[in-house]
C-alpha positions, -999 to +999 in steps of 0.1 A: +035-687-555+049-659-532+024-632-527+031-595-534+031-566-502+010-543-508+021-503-498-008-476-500+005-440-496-021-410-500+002-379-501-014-345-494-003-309-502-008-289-473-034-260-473-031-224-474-004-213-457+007-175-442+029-158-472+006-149-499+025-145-534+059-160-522+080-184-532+077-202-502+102-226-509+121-239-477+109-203-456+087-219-425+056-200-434+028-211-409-005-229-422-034-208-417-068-217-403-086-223-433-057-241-443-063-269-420-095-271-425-091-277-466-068-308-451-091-319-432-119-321-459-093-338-481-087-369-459-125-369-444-136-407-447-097-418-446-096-438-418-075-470-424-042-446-417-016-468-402+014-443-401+022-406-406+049-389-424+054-349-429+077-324-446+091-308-409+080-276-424+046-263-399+018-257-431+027-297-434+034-311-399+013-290-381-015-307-397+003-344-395+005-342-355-032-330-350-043-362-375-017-385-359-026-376-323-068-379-337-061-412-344-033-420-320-008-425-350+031-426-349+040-394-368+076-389-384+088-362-399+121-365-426+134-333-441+139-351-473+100-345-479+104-309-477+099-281-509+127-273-536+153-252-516+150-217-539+184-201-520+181-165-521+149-166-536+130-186-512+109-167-491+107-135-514+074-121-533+072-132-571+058-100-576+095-086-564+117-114-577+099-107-615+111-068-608+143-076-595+154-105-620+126-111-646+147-120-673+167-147-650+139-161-639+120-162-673+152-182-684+153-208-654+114-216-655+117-223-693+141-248-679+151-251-645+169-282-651+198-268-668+204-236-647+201-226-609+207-189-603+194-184-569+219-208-554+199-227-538+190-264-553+192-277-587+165-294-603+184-324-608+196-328-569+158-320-561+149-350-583+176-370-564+166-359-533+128-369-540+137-403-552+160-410-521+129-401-500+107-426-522+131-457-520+137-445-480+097-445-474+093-483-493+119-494-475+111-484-440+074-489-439+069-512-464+033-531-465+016-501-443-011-477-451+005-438-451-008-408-449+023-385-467+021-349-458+041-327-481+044-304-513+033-298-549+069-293-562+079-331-544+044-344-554+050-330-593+084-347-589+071-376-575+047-383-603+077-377-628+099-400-609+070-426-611+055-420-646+091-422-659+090-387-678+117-370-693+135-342-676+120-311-694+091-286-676+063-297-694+057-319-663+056-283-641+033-271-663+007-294-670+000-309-636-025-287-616-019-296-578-043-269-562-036-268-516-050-300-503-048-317-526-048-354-526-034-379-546-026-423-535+002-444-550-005-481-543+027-497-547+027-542-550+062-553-546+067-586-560+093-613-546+122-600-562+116-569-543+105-553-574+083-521-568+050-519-589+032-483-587-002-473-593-014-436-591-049-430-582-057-394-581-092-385-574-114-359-590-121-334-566-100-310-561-101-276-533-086-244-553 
């Protein structure tokens, strides 16, 4: 009987970054110190890494080098890893976006999927995009341990992508993904190169 390959990827939400009560979208806000160091407490003890990959944005790869060069890792980065792209928004305080267009964006968080006002990206090319990365990852390091460095909108969409749940918000809502944190997918893929996820998530959590 042909044996299965066995993929192990712990993805991580980077730390606190610079840019307090933005929508930081795609804006390259820098992580801050005690931003590393809630990454670093979130991987302590994780030391069976075989490759890195990071969201090219520097409150994720900044992070990814330092651990890939602790360990002497290769390190990639692929821009499909990076957050929701929130156009005209992105980078601007919610405090001001709620003041500026409060009843727009009242109407695209009750369902983001059907409308996208800041021209920027749709929820539904997001989803796209995030499942491209998956398939792109499994393919290319296949049967490898990997640390994933990236963000809680891909990791949400990740989990909705591999949980199979339907395209409404509740997903957005219910899932608490506070910086740092930490959450594995073990993936066995049979010999019909059929892809078989688990998520482990464990308990705690750095808010």
């Amino acid at each position: 009987m042909a044996r299965c390959m066995k993929t192990r990827v712990d993805i991580l939400r980077h730390g606190l970054p610079e840019g307090h009560g933005c929508l930081r979208g795609h804006t390259d806000f820098p992580i801050t110190p005690a931003g590393l160091e809630q990454m670093r407490s979130a991987v302590k003890g994780l030391d069976d890494i075989e490759q890195v990959i990071t969201s090219p944005l520097q409150r994720c790869c900044d992070f990814a080098n330092l651990f890939a060069q602790q360990f002497t890792l290769p390190c990639q980065q692929f821009s499909h890893w990076k957050e929701m792209d929130f156009g005209e928004w992105d980078g601007q305080s919610q405090d001001s976006l709620w003041q500026q267009h409060g009843t727009i964006l009242e109407k695209y968080w009750q369902n983001p999927w059907l409308s996208t006002p800041h021209g920027g990206e749709d929820l539904k090319a997001f989803d796209i995009r995030i499942q491209h990365a998956w398939e792109h990852l499994l393919a290319n390091f296949s049967g490898q341990n990997i640390l994933l460095v990236t963000h809680a909108g891909v990791m949400k969409q990740l989990m909705r992508i591999l949980l199979e749940m339907p395209r409404s918000t509740s997903y957005l809502h219910r899932i608490d993904l506070p910086y740092a944190a930490r959450y594995r997918v073990t993936v066995m893929t049979d010999e019909n190169g059929v892809h078989w996820p688990q998520i482990q998530w464990p308990v705690t959590q750095q808010y």
